[in-house]
N, C-alpha and C positions, 0 to 999 in steps of 0.2 A: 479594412484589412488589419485595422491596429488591435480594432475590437476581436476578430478571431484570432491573433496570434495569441492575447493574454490568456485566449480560453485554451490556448492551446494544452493537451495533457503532459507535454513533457516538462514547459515553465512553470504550470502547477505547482508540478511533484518539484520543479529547483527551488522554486518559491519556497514550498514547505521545508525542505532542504538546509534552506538560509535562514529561515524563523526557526526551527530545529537548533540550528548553530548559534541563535542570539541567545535563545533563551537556557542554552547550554551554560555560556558565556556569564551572564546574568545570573543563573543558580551557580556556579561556582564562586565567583564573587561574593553573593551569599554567604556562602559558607567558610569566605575568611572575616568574616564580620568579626569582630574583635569585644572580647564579653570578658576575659577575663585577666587579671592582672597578675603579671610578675614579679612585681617588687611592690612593697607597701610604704607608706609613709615616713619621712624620714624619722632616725631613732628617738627616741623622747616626743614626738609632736601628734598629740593626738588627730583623730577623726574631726573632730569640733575645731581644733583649732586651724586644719587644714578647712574646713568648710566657711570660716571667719578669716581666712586670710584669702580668701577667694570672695567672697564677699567686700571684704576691707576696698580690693583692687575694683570693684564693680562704684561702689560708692564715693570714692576718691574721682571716678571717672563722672559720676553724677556730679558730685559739689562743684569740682573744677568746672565743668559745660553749664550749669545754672550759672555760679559766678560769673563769669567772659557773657553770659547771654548767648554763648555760638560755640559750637561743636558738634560733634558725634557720638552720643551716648551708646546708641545701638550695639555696636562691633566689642567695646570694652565690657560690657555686658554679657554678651551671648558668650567671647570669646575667654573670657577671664580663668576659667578650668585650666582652659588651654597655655594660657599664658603663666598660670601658676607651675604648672608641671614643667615649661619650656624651664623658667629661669629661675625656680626653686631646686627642681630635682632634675632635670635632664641636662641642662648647660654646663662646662665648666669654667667658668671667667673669675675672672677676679677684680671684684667692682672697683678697688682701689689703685687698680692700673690698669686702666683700659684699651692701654696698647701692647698687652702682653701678647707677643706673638702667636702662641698656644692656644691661645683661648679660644671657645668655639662662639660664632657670631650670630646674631639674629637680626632677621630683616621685616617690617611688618611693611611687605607690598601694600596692601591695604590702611595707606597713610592715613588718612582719615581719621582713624581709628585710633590716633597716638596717644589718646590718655590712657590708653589700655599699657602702652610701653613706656609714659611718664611714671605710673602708678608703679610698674614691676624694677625701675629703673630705680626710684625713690625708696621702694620696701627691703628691696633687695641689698641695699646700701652704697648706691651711687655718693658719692657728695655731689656732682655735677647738678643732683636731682633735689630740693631738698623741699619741705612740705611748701615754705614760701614758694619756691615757685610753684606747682602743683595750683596754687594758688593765683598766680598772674599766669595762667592758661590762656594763649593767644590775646596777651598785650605787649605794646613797645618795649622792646628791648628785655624783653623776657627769655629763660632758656629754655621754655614751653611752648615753642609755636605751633601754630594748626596744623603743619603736616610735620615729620620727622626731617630736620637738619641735621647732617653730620658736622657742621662746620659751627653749631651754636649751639649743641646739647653732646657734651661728653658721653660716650654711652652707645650713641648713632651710629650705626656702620655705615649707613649710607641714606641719601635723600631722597624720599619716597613723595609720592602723592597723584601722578599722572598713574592710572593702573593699570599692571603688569610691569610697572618698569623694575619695580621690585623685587620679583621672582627670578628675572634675568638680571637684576645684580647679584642675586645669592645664586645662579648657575657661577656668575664669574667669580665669583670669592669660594665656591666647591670646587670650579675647576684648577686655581690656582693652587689649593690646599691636594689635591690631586697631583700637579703637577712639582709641587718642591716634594712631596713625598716621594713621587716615583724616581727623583731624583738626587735625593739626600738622603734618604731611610736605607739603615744598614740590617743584616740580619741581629746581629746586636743590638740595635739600637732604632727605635722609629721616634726618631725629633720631631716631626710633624706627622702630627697626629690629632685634629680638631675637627668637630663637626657647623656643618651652618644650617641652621633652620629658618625657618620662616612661614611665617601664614599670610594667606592670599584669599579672598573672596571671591564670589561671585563674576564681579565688574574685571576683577583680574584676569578670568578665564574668559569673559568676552571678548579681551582684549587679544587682536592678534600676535602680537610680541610676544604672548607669554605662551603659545603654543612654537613660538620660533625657541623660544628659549630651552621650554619644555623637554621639546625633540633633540635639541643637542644635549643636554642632560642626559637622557636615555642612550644616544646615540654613543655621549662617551663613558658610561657606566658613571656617573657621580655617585659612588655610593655614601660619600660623605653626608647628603645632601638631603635634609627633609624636611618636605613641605608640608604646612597643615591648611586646610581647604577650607574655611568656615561655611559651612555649605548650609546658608538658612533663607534663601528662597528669597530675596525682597532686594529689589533695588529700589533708585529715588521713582521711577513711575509705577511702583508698584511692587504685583509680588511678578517672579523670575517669568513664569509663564506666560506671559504674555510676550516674552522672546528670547529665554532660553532656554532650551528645553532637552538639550542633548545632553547625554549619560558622559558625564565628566571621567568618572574610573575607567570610562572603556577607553576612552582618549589617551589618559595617562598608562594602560595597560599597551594600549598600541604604540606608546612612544618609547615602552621598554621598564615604563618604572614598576617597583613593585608597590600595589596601593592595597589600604585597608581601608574600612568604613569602620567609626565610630557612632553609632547609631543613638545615643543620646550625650551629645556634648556640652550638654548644662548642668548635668549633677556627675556624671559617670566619670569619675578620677583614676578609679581603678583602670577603666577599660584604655584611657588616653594615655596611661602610665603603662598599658600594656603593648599596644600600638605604639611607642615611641622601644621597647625592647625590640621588638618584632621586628622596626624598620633598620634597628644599628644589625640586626641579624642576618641581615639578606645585603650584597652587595650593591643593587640596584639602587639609584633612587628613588626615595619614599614618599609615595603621597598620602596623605591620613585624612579621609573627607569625612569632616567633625558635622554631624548635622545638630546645629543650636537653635535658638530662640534667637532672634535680632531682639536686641534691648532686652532680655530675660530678667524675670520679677518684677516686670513692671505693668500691673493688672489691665491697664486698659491700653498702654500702647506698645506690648511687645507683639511680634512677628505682625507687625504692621512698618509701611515704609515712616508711618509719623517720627520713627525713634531714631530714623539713622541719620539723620541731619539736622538735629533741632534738639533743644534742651528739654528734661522733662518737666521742668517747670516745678512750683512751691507745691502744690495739691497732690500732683504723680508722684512728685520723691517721698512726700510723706506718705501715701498708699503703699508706695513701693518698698519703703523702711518697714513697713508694715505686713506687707507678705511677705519678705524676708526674716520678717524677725530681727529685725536688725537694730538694738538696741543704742549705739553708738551716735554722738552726733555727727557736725558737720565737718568733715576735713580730720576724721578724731581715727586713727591708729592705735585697735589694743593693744593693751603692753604684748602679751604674748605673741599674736602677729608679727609686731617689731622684730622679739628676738627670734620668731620662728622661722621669719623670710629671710634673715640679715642672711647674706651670704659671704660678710669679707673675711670671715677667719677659713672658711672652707677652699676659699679662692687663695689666699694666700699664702693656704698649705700645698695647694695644687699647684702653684706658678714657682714655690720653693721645690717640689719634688721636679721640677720639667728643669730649673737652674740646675740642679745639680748633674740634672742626665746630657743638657747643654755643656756643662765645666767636661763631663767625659768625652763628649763629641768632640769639643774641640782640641781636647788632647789625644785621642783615637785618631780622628781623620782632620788634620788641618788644613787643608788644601779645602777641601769641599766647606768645613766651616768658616774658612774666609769668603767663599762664594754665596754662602747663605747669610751668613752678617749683613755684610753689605744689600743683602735683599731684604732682610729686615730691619735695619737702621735708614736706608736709601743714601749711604755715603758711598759711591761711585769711585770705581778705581783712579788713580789719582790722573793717569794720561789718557784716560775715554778719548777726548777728545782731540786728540793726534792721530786718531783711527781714520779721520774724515781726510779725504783726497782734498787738493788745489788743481786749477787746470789754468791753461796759459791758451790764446787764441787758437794756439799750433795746432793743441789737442780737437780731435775728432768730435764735431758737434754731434749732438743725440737730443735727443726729446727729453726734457725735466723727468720724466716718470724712469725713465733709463737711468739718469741721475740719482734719482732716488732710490732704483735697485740699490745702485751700488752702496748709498748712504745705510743704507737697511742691513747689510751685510755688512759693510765695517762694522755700524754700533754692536749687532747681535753679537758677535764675535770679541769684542770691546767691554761689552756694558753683561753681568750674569743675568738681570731679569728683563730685558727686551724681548720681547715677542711680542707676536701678533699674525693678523693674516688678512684675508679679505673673504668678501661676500664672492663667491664663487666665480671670480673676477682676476685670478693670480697673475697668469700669465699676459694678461692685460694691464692689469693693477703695477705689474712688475714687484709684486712684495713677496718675494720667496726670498729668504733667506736660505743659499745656497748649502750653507754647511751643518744644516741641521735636519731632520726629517719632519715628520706630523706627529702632531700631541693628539693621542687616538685611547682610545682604551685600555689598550694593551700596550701602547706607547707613549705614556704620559709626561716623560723626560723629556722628550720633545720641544722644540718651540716655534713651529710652524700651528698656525693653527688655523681648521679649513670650517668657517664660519656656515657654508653654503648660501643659497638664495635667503640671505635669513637680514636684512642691515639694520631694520630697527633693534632686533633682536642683539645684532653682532657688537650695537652701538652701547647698549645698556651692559652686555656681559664685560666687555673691553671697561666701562666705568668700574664694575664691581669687581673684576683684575686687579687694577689701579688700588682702590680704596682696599684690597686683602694687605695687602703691605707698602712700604714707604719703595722700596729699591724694585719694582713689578714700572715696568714702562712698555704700558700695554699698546699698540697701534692694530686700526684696522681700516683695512681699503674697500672702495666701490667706485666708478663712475661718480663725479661731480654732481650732476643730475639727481643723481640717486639719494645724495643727501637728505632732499625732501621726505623719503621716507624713514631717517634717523632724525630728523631734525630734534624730537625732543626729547633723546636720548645725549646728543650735541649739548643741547640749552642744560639738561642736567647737570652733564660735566662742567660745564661753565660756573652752574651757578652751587653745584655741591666741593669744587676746586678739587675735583677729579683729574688728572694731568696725561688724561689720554691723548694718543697721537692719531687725527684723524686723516688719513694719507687718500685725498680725492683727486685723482684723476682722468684727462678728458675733460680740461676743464674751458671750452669754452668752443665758439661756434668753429676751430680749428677740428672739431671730431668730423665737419664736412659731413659724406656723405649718408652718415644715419640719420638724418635729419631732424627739424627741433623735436622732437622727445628724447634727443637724448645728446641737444644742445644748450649748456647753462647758459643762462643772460643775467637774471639778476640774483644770483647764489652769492658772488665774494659781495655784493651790496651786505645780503645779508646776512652776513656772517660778519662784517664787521659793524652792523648796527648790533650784535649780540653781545651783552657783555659780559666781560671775563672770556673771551675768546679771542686769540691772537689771531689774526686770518692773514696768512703767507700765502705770495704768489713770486715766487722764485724766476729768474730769467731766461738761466745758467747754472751751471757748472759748481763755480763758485759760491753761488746765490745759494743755492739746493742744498750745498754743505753749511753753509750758513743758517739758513732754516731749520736744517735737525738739528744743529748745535743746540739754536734757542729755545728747538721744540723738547731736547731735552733739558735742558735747564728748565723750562716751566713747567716740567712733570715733577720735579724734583720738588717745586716752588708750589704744587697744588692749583695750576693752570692749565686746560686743554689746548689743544694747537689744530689749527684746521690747516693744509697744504695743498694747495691748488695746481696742479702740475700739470703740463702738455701732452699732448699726442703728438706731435707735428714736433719736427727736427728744428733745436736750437743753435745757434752758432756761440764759441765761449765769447764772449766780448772783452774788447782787451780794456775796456774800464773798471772790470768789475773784480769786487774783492770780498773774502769772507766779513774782513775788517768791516769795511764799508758796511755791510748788509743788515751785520748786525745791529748795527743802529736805524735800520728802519727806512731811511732814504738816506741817499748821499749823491754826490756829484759821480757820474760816470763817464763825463764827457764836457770840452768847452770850460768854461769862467769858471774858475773854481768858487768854493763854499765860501761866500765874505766878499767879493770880487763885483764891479758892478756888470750888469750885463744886460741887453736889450729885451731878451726872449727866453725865458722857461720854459722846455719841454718833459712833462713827467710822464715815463710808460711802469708798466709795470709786467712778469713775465714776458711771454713770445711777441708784446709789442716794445718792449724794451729796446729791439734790434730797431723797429720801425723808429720810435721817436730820437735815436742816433740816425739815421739815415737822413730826417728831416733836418734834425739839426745843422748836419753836414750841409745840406742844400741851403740854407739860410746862411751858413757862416759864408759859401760860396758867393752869397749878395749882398755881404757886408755887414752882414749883424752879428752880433758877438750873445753867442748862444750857451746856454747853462743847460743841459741833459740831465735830467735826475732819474733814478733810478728809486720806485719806490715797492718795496717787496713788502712790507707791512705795516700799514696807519698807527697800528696800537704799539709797536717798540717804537716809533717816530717820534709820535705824542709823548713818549715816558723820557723825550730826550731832556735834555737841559736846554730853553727857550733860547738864549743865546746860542744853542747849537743850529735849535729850529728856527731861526729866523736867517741865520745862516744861511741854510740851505734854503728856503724857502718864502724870502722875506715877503712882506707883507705890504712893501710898498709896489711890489711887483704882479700883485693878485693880475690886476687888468692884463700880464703882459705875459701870463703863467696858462697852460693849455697841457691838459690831460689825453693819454691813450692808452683804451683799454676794451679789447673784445668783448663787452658787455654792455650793462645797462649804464649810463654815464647818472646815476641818479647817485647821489652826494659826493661828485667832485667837486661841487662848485665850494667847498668848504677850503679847497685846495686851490684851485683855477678858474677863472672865470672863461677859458672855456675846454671845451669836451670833444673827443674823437670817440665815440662806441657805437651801440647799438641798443637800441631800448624798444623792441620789438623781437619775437619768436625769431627762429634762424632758419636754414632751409637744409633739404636736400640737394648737395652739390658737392665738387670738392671743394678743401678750405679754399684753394686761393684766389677761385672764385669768387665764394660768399665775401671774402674780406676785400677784393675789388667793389662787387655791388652793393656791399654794405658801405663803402666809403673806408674801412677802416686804411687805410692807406699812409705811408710816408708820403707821398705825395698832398693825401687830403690835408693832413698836418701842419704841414709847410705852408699851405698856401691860404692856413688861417692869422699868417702874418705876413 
């Protein structure tokens, strides 16, 4: 039957119909192929010397990967055209202040590839970058490591190396330059005004995140935003076709951007200097799919995968100095190069003309230029923090996640650059900030911002938020669960001191009746084995205001915050305090801090109520009980040891007993023994599961 339907003549003729419409498609594309340029080389700098400053950058990338024995020759190679055009002629920064607000940013998703942005970082006239290091290229304590650090190379916008995470950091530093625009730009006057670029490979567009990213790009008009595509066919098993094989531009045409093709991007400067006018001309964002040579001039291993993860060794360089023509030794910068690339008198005529239109702004419109200082300084209104609620027993218990609405909506209203949103998750997530609308295309002022089914995606944008300016306190929500799919957008933030707020709720076998896939057990484990990540689990009321307190202060500080919050209804507990929380653990119940006492009980969130219920039953038969309350290991630990041993002392280990809806895997650092669960969870309601799981006041209790 199946066989006569295909023959059938009407799916034919659709058939033909739809290949008609591809190759429609396909020829039009064609015909924006980009051949010709609109601006020429900068003034006084010849032909040659642009061709030797492109080279300089390829060679610089060779001597640094022979020296170290380990690198990526390939990408700095092929990509070098590109990269000279990005940050000679197209960029406007100013190398000698790297945090001028204006300036536009670049991201090389394709970390890897960083001698390619060491080389441009160095010519360009970084000091951060200087030949010496160029030279200790992925050794200790170098400012050269093997992927792109923002937090040990001046210069770095953000930290690259997982692929695709890149791409969806430069959507969030386009979307944020998007969003103070739409917000602060007067018809007089547009203070923000910068673009952010970036190149992405191959391995990037495999990557799923960068199709999550991609789409919201399109979806909000980035037109700030352009991306260049090194499109030269070869991964590490090979070349692309053995499993990628799909038409990248129509991808990027379908997600809304406007794309060109660069059809030779190893000599054709003119055509890449035209495609970057092209893309500032079209509102959309731009994709520019550059087709190179992996490792380009180098006679016997380019456009082979030999080049892109391995050095070319003493024999190849010298071949390769040699098809190039390349006169110059090793690590050796022509003079004229030097002065051709240096960009700091150019930059810091450009960051003096933005000062002076800055001194108008801020005597034009004061009010709006106290709200963007402070987003560009990250000095925070002086009483933020009096925005956050207290609650007393009396007050009507609700779910953490309820708490956390309201947390959300004081600071937005409080703090000018909070925002954020969640993965298609709001109304659940509870992260709407009530008195603001959607950051949309048309509505970029905005500070709702609606991620969709997108979290790895939502996790890396929300980093490149953060990392656009110091006073941006980016948060974004999902299901606890769901984590697993941001996780190393998470680990980013952590380890590039991104200060995002990652707001997870549902956090534990209390989601009940959806059973375990979209029950966590062992998530707060880890997330506090992850370092440079504070992992909160709030109780209360109290507790929840406590948490965004500190979750803002460690954005401010270049720390992420991870918040673990309920579904299931908490009661306020009348021992808990902001004071208290803040430090991590404290007494919430029983023998106070210092006090001696028979029994330790520590819960942490919606078991918190439990390990006071036990305690109470134990004081009942004559033991003199300590209730701890611990909402986060990592402020606990930063306490002062006489605090911690206080609370916690250590003569007490044997007598000290944890509870916690999870996996009980590294309490024992705390208690020697454990109330959880270290098994999947089920389909039920909660208060079932936490009877036949044991988690119980009861089971508590009757462990002493």
């Amino acid at each position: 039957m199946s066989s006569q339907l295909a023959q059938a003549p009407a799916l034919v003729a659709l058939r033909a119909k739809l290949n008609a419409k591809v190759h429609s498609r396909r020829a039009a594309r064609s015909a924006r192929v980009v051949t010709k340029a609109a601006v020429a080389a900068p003034a006084g700098v010849s032909t040659e010397t642009v061709n030797d400053s492109i080279n300089t950058i390829r060679f610089l990338a060779i001597d640094a990967i022979n020296k170290s024995n380990s690198g990526h020759p390939g990408l700095p190679m092929g990509c070098a055209p590109m990269g000279y055009v990005i940050y000679r002629e197209a960029m406007t920064h100013n190398p000698k202040n790297t945090k001028w607000f204006n300036r536009d940013r670049f991201v090389l998703s394709a970390g890897h590839g960083c001698m390619l942005h060491y080389s441009l970082l160095h010519l360009t006239g970084y000091p951060s970058v200087s030949i010496e290091d160029i030279k200790q290229f992925r050794q200790w304590d170098s400012k050269t490591p093997g992927h792109p650090e923002n937090f040990i190379t001046d210069g770095i916008e953000v930290t690259t190396g997982p692929l695709g995470m890149g791409i969806c950091n430069a959507v969030g530093l386009a979307m944020v330059e998007k969003h103070l625009a739409g917000r602060f730009n007067k018809p007089d006057c547009e203070i923000v005004d910068h673009y952010t670029y970036c190149i992405m490979g191959d391995g990037c567009n495999m990557e799923g995140m960068s199709g999550e990213g991609a789409s919201l790009a399109g979806h909000w008009g980035l037109g700030k935003l352009i991306v260049f595509y090194d499109d030269n066919h070869i991964s590490i098993d090979g070349h692309t076709d053995i499993s990628f094989t799909e038409d990248v531009q129509a991808r990027f045409d379908a997600y809304g951007w406007h794309t060109q093709h660069v059809q030779n991007g190893n000599t054709d400067v003119d055509a890449i200097r035209a495609a970057v006018n092209a893309a500032k001309a079209d509102p959309r964002p731009s994709l520019i799919k550059v087709t190179t040579l992996i490792g380009y001039g180098s006679p016997n291993k380019s456009n082979t995968h030999d080049v892109h993860g391995a050095p070319l060794g003493k024999d190849e360089t010298a071949a390769t100095r040699e098809n190039l023509k390349w006169k110059y030794g090793e690590f050796e910068v022509p003079e004229a190069v030097a002065k051709a690339m240096d960009c700091t008198e150019k930059g810091a005529a450009a960051e003096a003309e933005w000062n002076a239109k800055w001194a108008t702004y801020k005597s034009k419109y004061p009010e709006d230029a106290a709200e963007l200082d402070s987003i560009m300084s990250g000095k925070l209104p002086a009483d933020w923090a009096k925005s956050l609620p207290t609650f007393t027993p009396e007050d009507k218990g609700v779910a953490t996640r309820i708490h956390s609405q309201t947390m959300l909506n004081a600071l937005g209203g409080a703090i000018p650059g909070f925002m954020g949103g969640s993965a298609d998750l709001a109304p659940s997530n509870m992260t709407l900030m009530k008195q603001f609308g959607d950051f949309q295309k048309d509505t970029p002022a905005e500070r709702n911002v609606r991620f969709g089914v997108r979290e790895h995606g939502m996790g890396a944008i929300a980093n490149g938020m953060k990392l656009h300016s110091p006073g941006i306190i980016p948060y974004c929500a999902t299901f606890f669960i769901f984590s697993d799919y941001m996780r190393c957008a998470m680990r980013i933030a952590a380890l590039s001191q991104a200060g995002t707020i990652f707001v997870m709720t549902h956090d534990s076998i209390g989601v009940g009746e959806d059973g375990p896939t979209h029950q966590p057990i062992e998530h707060v484990a880890s997330f506090r084995a992850m370092p440079g990540m504070d992992m909160m689990r709030p109780a209360d009321g109290n507790e929840t205001a406590a948490c965004y307190k500190m979750a803002v202060e460690n954005s401010m500080n270049g720390a992420p915050t991870t918040l673990a919050l309920s579904r299931q209804v908490v009661p306020n507990l009348p021992g808990t305090s902001m004071e208290g929380a803040q430090k991590g653990a404290y007494v919430v119940q029983g023998a106070a801090a210092g006090e001696a006492c028979d029994v330790i009980l520590i819960g942490t969130g919606t078991e918190l109520e439990l390990a006071c219920k036990a305690g109470a039953e134990l004081e009942s038969k004559g033991k003199k009980v300590r209730v701890v309350s611990m909402p986060c290991w990592e402020v606990f630990e930063r306490q002062p040891a006489s605090y911690q041993d206080s609370v916690l002392p250590k003569s007490m280990y044997a007598n000290t007993a944890s509870i916690e809806a999870g996996t009980t895997f590294g309490w024992s650092k705390y208690a020697a023994k454990s109330i959880g669960h270290d098994d999947f969870g089920a389909s039920a309601p909660a208060p079932i599961l936490y009877k036949e799981f044991g988690i119980t006041a009861e089971k508590l209790a009757a462990l002493f």
